[in-house]
N, C-alpha and C positions, 0 to 999 in steps of 0.2 A: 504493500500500500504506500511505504513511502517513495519507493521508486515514481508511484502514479503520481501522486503530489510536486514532487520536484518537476516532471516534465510536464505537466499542467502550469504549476509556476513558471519555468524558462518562459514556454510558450506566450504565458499573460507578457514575462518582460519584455519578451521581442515585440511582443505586438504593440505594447507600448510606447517601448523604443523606437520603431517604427512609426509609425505615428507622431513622434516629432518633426518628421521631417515631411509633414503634407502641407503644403501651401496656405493661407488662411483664403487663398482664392478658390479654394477647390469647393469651400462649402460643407465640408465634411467635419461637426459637432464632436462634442465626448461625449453623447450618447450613443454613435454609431461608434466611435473608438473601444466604448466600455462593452457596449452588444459584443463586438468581433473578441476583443480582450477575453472574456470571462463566456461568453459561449461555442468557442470552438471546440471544445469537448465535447459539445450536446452533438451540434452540428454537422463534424466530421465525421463521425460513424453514420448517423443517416444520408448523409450524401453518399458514402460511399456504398450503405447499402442496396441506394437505391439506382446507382450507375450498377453494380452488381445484375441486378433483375432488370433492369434495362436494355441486356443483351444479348 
């Protein structure tokens, strides 16, 4: 379980960290930053489930 935790965290940092460097023209909020940040875990598994059965 901690294994899971640390790479859930990295993740959140980079996306983060990323996320410093979007333009203030792009229009792109910290609520779209914090959505991607903290729900890529939910996210990533159903998308790939469903490219899976899409084939």
């Amino acid at each position: 379980m901690r294994e899971v935790l640390m790479i859930y965290l990295c993740g959140v940092i980079v996306l983060l960290a990323v996320s410093t460097m979007i333009n203030d023209e792009e229009k792109i909020g910290l609520d779209h930053i914090l959505i991607a940040g903290f729900g890529w875990p939910v996210l990533t598994p159903l998308l790939a489930f469903r490219a899976w059965h899409g084939r």
